[in-house]
N, C-alpha and C positions, 0 to 999 in steps of 0.2 A: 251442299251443291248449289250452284250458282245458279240462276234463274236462265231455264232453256226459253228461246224465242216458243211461239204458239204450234210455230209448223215445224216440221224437220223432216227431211225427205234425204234418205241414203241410196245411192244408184253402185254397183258394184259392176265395173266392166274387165275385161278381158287386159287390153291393150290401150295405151294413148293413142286416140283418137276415136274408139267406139264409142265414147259418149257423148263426142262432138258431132258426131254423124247420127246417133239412135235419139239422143235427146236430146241434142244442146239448144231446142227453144226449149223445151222443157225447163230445164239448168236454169237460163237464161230468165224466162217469167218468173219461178218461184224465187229465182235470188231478188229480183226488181224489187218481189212484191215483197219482202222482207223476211223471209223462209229460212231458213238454214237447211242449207243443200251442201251435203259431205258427197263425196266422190271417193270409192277406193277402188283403184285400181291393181291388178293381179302381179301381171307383169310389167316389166321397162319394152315389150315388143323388142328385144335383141334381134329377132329375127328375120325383120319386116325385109322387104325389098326398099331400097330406095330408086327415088323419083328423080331427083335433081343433078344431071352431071357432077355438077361443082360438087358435091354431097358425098358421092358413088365411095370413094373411098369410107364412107362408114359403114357399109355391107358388111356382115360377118365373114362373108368369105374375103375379104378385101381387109384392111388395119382393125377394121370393127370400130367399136365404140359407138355405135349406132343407140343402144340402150340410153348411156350417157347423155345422149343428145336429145333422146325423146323427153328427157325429159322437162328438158328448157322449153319444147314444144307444149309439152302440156302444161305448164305453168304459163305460158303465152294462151293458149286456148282459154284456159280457166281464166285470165284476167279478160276475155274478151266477154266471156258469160256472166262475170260479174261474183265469181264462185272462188269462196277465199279457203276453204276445207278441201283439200285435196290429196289423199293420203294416197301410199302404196301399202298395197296387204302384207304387212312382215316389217315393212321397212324397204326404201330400194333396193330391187335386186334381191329380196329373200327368194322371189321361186324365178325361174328363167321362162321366156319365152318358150313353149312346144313345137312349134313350126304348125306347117301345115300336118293334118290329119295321112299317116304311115310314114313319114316323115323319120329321119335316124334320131333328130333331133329330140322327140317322144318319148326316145328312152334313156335321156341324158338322167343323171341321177337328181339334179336340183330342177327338172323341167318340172312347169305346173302341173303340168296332167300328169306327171309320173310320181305325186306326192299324195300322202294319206289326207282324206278327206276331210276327217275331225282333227288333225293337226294345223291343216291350212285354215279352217275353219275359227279354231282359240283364236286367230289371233282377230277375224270378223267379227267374235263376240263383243272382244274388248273395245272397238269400235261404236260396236251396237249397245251395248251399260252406256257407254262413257256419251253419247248423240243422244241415245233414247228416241229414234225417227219413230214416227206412228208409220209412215210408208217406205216402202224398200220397193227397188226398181230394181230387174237385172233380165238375165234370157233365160228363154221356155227350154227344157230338158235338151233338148237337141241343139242349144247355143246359136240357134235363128237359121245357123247353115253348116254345122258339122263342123265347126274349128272345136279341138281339141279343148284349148283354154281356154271358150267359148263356154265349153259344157260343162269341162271345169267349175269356173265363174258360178253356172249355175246353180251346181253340186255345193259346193262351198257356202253361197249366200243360202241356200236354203237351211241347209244344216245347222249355218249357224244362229239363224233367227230361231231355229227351236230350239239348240242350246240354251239361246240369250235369256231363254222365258223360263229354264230350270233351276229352280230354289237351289237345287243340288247339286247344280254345276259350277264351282270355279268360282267362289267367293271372288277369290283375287283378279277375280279378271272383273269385278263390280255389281253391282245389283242385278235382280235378274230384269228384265223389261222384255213384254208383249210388241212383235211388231204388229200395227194393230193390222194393216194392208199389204199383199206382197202384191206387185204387178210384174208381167212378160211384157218386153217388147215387142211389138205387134206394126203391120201394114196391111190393110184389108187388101184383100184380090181386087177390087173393082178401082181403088184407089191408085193404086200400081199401074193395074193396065190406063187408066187415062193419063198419067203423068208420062208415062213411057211415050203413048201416042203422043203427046205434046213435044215429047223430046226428038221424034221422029223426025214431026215437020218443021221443029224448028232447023233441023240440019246443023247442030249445034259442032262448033270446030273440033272435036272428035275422034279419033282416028276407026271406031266402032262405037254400038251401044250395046250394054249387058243385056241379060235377059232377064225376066221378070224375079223367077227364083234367084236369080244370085241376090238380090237385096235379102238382106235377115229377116225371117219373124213373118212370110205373107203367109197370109192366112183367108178363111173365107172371113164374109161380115159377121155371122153370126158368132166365132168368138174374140169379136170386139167389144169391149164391154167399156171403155176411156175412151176419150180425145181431148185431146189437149191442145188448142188455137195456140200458137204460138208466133203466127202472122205477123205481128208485132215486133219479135224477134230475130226475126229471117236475116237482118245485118250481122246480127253479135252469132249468129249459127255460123253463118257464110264467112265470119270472121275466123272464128275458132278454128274451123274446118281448115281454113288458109295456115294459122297458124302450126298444124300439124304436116309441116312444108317437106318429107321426106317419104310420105304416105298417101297425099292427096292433091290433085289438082284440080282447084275449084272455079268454076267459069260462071259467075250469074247461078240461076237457079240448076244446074246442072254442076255433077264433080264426075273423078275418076279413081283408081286407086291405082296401081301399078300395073295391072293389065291393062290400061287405058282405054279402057269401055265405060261411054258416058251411063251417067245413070241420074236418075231426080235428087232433088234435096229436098225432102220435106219437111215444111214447115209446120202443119199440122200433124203433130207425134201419135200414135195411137197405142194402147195397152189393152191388155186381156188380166182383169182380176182373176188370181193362182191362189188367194190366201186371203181369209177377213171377209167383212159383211161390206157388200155395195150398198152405196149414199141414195141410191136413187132405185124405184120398184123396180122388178124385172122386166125387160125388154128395151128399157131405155139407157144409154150411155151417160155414166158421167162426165159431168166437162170440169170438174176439179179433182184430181188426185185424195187428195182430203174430203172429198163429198163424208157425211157422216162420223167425222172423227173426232173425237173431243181431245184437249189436250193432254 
C-alpha cells in the first residue's frame, strides 16, 4: 500500500450539496491544510426541486435529468473546497434519491431508504479499507431534520465503520480498519438563534426567513463537543454553495433552498463526538477534528 497522507477525514452525506452547506469550511480547511478529505455521497439528488427558470426543465416531473447535472454541480463545488476524492456510494446512480419523508417516491424499489442496510453499506466499507480515515463525519440518527436519505446516510455510514473494523468481514472488500472518531453534525441552540437575529435585521433580500429548527443538527450546547473555525474559508463555502446552482441561492453570509427562506451560512461548523476517545478532558471542546489521533 502506498503511503496515506497523516490525516484522512471521510464525510458521507445524503445529496449534492449537504456537504457544502454542513461542512464545506470544514472540507475546505482540512483539504488547505494538506488532509485527505474523501466525500461519498449517497444519492445524484434526482429529486431535488430546482431553482433556476432556465434550469426548470430538469425537474423529475418535467424531461428530468436533474441527477445528471448535479452532478457537474458537485464536482464544481468540490473544486471550490479544494477536495479532489469525491465518490458516489455504489457508483453514480447506484441508489436513487427518496424524496421527501411519505413521499411515493420512498417506495421506488432502487430508492435509498428503501434499500438494505448492510448491502448499501459493503460498498462504504470498501471506501473505508481502501482511505483508512481516522475520522468519519455524517448525521445524528434522525438525519439532523427527518430526510429519509438523511437517516439513511446515517444508518449506512455507521454500520459500515463497524464492519470496516471486522477481521471476519469481506476480505475482498480489503483490510479491516478502526475508525478511530465518528462525529454528528451539530449547531448549538444559542448559536442559531443569534445568527437568525442578525439575519432579521439585516432584512436581507429574501422573500422570508426559516425557522430555527429547519437548519439540520440544532441542538443544546451541551452536546457540542467540536468546532471547527473555518472563518478563513467562508469564500471557498460561499463558493461551493453557489456552485450547487439548482438547489441554492446564495447571497453574502445568508443562502436559501427552494422554499426561499433565508437562513445563515456558517462558517464555524460544529460536531457532537458519537464514536472514539475525545482529544481534549471533559467539558472542553475540541477545535481539531483530529485532537488525539495518531496516525
Amino acid at each position: 500500500m502506498s503511503e496515506l497522507p497523516a490525516r484522512r477525514l471521510l464525510l458521507v452525506h445524503a445529496h449534492p450539496d449537504d456537504e457544502s452547506i454542513n461542512n464545506g469550511a470544514t472540507m475546505a480547511k482540512y483539504a488547505a491544510e494538506g488532509a485527505h478529505v474523501t466525500l461519498v455521497t449517497c444519492t445524484l439528488g434526482e429529486e431535488g426541486e430546482v431553482i433556476p427558470p432556465e434550469l426548470a426543465h430538469l425537474a423529475p416531473d418535467q424531461e428530468g435529468g436533474l441527477g445528471a447535472h448535479r452532478i457537474g454541480e458537485l464536482a464544481a463545488a468540490m473544486k471550490e473546497l479544494g477536495v479532489t476524492d469525491h465518490r458516489f456510494l455504489g457508483g453514480p446512480g447506484r441508489f436513487h434519491d427518496s424524496g421527501m419523508m411519505g413521499v411515493e417516491q420512498n417506495h421506488r424499489a432502487d430508492a435509498f431508504w428503501n434499500t438494505d442496510v448492510d448491502d448499501a453499506a459493503a460498498y462504504l466499507v470498501e471506501v473505508i479499507r481502501s482511505v483508512r480515515p481516522q475520522v468519519l463525519v455524517t448525521y445524528d440518527p434522525d438525519g439532523g431534520y427527518g430526510h429519509p436519505d438523511h437517516i439513511q446516510a446515517h444508518r449506512v455510514a455507521m454500520r459500515a465503520a463497524e464492519l470496516a473494523a471486522e477481521s471476519g468481514y469481506r476480505r475482498d472488500l480489503g483490510e479491516p480498519h478502526t475508525v478511530a472518531k465518528i462525529y454528528w453534525n451539530r449547531v448549538p441552540r444559542p448559536v442559531a438563534e443569534r445568527a437568525f437575529a442578525k439575519l432579521r435585521a439585516a432584512n436581507a433580500d429574501f422573500p422570508g426567513i426559516a425557522a430555527i429548527d429547519d437548519v439540520p443538527g440544532v441542538v443544546d450546547e451541551p452536546d457540542i463537543t467540536a468546532e471547527i473555525d473555518g472563518t478563513a474559508y467562508a469564500a471557498a463555502k460561499g463558493a461551493a454553495m453557489r456552485a450547487h446552482e439548482t438547489q441554492i441561492t446564495a447571497q453574502g453570509p445568508y443562502f436559501a433552498l427552494s422554499n426561499h427562506l433565508a437562513q445563515p451560512i456558517f462558517t464555524t461548523e460544529y460536531y457532537q463526538l458519537a464514536a472514539g476517545v475525545p482529544g481534549v478532558p471533559a467539558g472542553q471542546r475540541e477545535h481539531d477534528l483530529f485532537e488525539g489521533v495518531g496516525k
